[in-house]
PLY file of the C-alpha trace (Angstrom):
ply
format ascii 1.0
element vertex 329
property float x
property float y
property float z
element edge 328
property int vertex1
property int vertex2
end_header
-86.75 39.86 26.76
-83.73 42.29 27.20
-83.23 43.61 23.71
-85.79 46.72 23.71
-83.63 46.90 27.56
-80.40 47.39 25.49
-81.83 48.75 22.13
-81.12 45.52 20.19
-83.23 43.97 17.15
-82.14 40.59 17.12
-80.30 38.24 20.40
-76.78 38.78 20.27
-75.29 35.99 21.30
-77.37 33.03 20.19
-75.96 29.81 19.91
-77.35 28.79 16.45
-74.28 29.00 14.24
-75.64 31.54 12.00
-73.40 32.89 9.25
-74.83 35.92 9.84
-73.49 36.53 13.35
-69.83 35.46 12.05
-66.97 37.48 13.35
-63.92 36.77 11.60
-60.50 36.56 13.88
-57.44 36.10 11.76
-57.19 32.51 12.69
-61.10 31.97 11.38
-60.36 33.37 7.86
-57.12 31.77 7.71
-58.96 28.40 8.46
-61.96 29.52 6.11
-59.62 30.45 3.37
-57.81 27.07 3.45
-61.01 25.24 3.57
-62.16 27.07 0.16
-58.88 26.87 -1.25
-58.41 23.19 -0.73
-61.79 22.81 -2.37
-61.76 24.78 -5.77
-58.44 23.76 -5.86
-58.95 20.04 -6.48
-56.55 19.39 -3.35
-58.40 16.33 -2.19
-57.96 15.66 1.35
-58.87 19.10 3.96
-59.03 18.76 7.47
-59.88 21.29 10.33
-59.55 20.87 13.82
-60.43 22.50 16.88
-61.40 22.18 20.32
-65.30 22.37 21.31
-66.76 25.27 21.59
-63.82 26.98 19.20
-66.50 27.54 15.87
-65.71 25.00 13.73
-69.55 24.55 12.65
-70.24 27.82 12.13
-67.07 28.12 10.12
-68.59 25.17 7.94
-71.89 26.91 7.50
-69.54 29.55 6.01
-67.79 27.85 3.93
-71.39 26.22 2.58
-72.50 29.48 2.05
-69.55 30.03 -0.17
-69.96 26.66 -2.17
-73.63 27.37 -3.04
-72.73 30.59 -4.57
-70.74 28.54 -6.85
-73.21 26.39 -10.12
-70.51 24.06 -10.16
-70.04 22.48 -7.02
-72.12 19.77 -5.50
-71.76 18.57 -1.74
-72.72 15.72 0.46
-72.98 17.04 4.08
-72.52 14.92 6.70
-72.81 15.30 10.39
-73.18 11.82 11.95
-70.50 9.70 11.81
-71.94 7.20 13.73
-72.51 5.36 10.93
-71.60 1.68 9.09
-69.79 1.62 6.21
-72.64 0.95 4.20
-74.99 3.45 5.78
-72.55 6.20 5.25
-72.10 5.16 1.83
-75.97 5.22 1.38
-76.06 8.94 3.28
-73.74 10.01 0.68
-74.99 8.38 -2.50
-78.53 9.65 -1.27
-77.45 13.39 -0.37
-76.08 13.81 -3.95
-79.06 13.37 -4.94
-78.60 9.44 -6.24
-81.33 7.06 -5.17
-79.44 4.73 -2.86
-82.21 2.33 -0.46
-82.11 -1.41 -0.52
-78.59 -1.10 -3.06
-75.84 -3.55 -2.13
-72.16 -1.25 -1.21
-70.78 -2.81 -4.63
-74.13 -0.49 -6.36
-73.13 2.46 -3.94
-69.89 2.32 -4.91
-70.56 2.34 -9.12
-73.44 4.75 -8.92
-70.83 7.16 -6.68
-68.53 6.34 -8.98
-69.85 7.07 -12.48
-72.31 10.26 -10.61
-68.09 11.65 -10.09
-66.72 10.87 -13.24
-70.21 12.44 -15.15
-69.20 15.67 -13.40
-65.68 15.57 -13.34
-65.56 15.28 -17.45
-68.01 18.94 -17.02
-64.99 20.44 -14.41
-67.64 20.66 -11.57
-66.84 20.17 -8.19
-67.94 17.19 -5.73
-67.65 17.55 -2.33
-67.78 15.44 0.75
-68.16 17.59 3.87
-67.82 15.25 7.00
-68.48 17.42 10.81
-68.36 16.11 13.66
-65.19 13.60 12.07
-63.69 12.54 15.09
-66.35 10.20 15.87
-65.58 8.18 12.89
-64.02 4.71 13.01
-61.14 3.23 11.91
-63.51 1.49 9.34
-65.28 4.18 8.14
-62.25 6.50 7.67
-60.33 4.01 5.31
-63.74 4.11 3.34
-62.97 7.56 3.50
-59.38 7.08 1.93
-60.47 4.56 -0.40
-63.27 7.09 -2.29
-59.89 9.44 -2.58
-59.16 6.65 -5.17
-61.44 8.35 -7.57
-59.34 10.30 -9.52
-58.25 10.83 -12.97
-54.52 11.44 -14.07
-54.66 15.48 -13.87
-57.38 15.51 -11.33
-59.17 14.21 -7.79
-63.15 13.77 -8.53
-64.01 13.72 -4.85
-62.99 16.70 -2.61
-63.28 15.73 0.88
-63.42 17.84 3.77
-62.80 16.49 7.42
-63.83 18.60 10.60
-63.51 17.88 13.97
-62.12 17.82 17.37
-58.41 16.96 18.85
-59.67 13.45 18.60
-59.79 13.51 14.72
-55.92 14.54 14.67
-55.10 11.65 17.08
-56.55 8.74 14.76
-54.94 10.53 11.75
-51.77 10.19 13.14
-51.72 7.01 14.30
-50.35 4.30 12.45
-53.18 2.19 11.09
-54.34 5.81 9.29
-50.66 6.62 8.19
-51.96 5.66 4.27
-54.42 8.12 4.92
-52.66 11.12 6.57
-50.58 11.24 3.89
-52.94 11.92 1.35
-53.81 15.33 3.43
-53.01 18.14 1.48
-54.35 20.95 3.24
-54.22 20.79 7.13
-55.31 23.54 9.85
-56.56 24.30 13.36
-58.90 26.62 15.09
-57.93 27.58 18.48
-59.56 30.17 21.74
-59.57 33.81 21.04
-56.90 36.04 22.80
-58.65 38.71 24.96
-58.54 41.39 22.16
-59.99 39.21 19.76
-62.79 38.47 22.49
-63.51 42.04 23.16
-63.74 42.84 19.00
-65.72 39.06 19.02
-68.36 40.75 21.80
-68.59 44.44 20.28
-69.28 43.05 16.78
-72.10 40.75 17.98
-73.22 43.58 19.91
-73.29 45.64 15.91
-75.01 43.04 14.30
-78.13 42.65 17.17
-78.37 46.57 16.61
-78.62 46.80 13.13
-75.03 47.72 12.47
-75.35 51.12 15.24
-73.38 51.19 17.92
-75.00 49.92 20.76
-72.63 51.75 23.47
-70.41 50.02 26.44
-72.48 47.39 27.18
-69.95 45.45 28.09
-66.97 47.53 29.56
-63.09 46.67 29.47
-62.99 44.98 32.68
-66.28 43.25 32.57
-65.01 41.52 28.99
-61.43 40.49 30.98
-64.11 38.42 32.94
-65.64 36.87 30.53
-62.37 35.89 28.63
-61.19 34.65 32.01
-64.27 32.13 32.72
-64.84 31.95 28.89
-60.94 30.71 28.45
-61.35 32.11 24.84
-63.90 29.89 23.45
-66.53 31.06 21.46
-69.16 29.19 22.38
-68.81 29.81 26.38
-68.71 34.01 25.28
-71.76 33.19 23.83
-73.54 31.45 26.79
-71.47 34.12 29.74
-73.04 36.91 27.85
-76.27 36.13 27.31
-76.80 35.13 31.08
-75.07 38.10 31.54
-77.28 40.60 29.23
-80.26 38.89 30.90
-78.84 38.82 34.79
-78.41 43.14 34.30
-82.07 43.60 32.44
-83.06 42.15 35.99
-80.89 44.82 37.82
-82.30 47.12 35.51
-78.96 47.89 34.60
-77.43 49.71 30.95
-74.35 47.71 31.40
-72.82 44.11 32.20
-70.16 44.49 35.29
-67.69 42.25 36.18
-69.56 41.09 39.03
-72.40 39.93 37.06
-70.12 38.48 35.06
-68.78 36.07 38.19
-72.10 35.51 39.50
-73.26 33.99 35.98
-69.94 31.86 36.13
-70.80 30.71 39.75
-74.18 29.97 38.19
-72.83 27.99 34.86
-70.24 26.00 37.60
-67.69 27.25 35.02
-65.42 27.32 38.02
-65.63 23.50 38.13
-62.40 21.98 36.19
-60.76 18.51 37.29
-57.28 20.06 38.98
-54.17 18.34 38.81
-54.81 17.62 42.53
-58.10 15.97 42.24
-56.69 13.41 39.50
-54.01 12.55 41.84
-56.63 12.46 44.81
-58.46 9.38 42.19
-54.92 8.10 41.45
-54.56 7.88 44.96
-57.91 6.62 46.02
-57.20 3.28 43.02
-53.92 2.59 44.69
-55.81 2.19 48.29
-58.34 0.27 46.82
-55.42 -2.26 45.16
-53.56 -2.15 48.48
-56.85 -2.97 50.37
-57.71 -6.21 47.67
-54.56 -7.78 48.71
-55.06 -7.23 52.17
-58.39 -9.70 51.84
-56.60 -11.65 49.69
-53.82 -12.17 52.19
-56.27 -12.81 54.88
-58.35 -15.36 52.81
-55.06 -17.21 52.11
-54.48 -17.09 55.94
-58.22 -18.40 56.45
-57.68 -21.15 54.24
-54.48 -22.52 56.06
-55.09 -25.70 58.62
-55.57 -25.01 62.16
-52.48 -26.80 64.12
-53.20 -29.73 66.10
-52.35 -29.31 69.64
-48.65 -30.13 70.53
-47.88 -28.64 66.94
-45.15 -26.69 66.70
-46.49 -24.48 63.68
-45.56 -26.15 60.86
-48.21 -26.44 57.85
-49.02 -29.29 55.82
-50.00 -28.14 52.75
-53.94 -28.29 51.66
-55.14 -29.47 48.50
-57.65 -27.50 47.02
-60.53 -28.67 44.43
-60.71 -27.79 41.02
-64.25 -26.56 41.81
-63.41 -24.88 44.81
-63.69 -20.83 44.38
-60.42 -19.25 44.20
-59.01 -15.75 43.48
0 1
1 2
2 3
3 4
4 5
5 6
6 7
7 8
8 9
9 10
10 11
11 12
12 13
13 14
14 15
15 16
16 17
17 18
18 19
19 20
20 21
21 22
22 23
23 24
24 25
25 26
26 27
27 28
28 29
29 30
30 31
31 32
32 33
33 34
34 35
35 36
36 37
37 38
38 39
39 40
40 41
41 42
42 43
43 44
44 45
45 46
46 47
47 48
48 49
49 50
50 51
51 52
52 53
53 54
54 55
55 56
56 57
57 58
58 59
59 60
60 61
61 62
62 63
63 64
64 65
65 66
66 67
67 68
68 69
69 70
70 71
71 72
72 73
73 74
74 75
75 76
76 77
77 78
78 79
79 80
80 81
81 82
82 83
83 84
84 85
85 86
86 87
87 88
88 89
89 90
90 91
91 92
92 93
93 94
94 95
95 96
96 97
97 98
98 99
99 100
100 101
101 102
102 103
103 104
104 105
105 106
106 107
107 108
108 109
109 110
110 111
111 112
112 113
113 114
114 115
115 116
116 117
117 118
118 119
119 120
120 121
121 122
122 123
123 124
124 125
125 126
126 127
127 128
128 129
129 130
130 131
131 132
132 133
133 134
134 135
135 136
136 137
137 138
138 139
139 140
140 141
141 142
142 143
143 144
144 145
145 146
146 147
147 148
148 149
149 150
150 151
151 152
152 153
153 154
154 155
155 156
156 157
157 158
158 159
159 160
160 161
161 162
162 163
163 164
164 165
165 166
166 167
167 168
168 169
169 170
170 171
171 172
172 173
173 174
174 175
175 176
176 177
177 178
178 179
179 180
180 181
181 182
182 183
183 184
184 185
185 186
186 187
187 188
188 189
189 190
190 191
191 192
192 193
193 194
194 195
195 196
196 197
197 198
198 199
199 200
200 201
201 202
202 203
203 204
204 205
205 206
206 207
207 208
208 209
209 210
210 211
211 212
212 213
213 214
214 215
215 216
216 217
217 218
218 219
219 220
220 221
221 222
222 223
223 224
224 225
225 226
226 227
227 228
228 229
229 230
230 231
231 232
232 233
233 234
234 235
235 236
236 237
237 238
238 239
239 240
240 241
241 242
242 243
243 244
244 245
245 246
246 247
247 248
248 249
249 250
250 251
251 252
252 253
253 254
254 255
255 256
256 257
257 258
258 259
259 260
260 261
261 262
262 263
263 264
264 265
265 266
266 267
267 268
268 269
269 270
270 271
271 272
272 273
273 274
274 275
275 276
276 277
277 278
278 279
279 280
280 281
281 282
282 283
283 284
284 285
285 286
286 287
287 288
288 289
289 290
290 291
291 292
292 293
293 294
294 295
295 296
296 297
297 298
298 299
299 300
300 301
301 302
302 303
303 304
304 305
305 306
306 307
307 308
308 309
309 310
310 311
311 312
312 313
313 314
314 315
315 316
316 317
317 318
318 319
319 320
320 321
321 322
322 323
323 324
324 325
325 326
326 327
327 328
């Protein structure tokens, strides 16, 4: 709708993590770099985490575009780990190309097993690529550990490649995975862009929707401040700010994207809207009144439940039994 506006061929800032579109920061081809490395390297366990939004996908589709221009590595891509052990074992078997329905996990195992050591004796390259790896049990993730097993004496048959969020790094290092963790050999992070690396992140998607010209100052110094401001450095909210944005000043009628826009499009997005400190202690505060008001019925239940005195009583109690099947609290 706006690119003819802004003498663009393609969307700029699309959320489809295409390769294409890829704008390396030093911290994404460090990451990307370790990710191949661990891989052709026979390094066995990878892992890559990063918070959403910070490209950890489209650094995967990256590093997939690498391994296919390579005849001698195979992958297994996963990206549901909502799985059970058996079904992921089936996903796997099946997405190496192994028939795997109705097989027992015993099968799964041997066919995985033999399908490794087949191409391990040629020096090709298996790989398990696992996204989204946070949401993957405790279960699931010692299956994980236990295909590691497959290894000769000079080599690992399986590569295995972990991504996913802060949540991934948590059940790594807790105890029950400590077996696991240890077997990580190559370990890295993605985190937000700095506002320099959001303003070269912007111009360069900017390039690439123009056919590599220079599309001009669409989005000035100060406007791009905003947008690493609302964006907090994430990749995936410069995406979404901008495009509102590109489309909120073809409306205007506008050649570039000011700051102003910029807010309005946050205002729009509720970006503004971010639990405080304040308002947890506000719900921290609003659980204690509900505990202090639950014994305050309690207390006047127990007070219901005493005897009335008798007249001439001077206000001493005789104790009341109560029924087994009476309600109590």
């Amino acid at each position: 709708m706006y690119k003819s506006h802004f003498k663009l061929t393609r969307n700029p800032f699309d959320l489809t993590p295409d390769p294409v579109c890829f704008v390396p920061t030093e911290r994404h081809n460090e990451a990307l770099a370790a990710l191949y490395y661990g891989v052709r390297r026979h390094k066995g366990f990878v892992v890559l985490t990063g918070e959403v939004g910070t490209g950890k996908t489209l650094l995967l589709r990256c590093l997939l575009g690498l391994l296919k221009d390579s005849r001698d590595i195979a992958y297994a891509y996963l990206f549901n780990g909502r799985l059970t052990p058996t079904e992921f074992l089936q996903y796997i078997v099946s997405d190496f190309g192994l028939p795997a329905a109705g097989k027992s996990k015993y099968e799964l195992l041997l066919d995985l097993g033999r399908f490794l050591v087949s191409r391990g004796e040629k020096r090709m390259t298996t790989v398990l690529i696992v996204d989204e790896a946070h949401h993957l049990s405790s279960e699931i993730l010692e299956e994980v550990r236990l295909l590691s097993n497959l290894e000769t004496t000079n080599d690992k048959l399986l590569q295995i490649v972990l991504v996913g969020q802060p949540e991934l790094d948590e059940k790594l290092d807790s105890f029950e995975l400590r077996q696991l963790k240890q077997r990580i050999a190559v370990r890295t992070q993605l985190g937000p862009l700095d506002l320099a690396e959001t303003k070269r992140y912007i111009e360069r998607r900017l390039q690439i929707a123009a056919g590599g010209s220079d599309p001009g100052s669409i989005f000035p110094e100060a406007t791009v401040v905003e947008v690493q401001r609302h964006s907090r450095g994430l990749p995936r909210l410069i995406n979404t700010i901008s495009e509102n944005a590109l489309m909120a000043a073809y409306a205007k009628r506008l050649q570039i994207v000011t700051p102003d826009i910029i807010e309005y499009v946050a205002r729009e997005l509720r970006l503004d809207v971010v639990p405080s400190p304040k308002a947890k202690a506000s719900i921290g505060s609003s659980e204690l009144d509900v505990k202090r008001a639950i014994g305050l019925l309690l207390d006047l239940y127990s007070a219901l439940r005493r005897p009335m005195p008798s007249n001439g009583d001077t206000g001493s109690q005789v104790p009341v039994e109560v029924s087994e099947h009476e309600p109590y609290i």
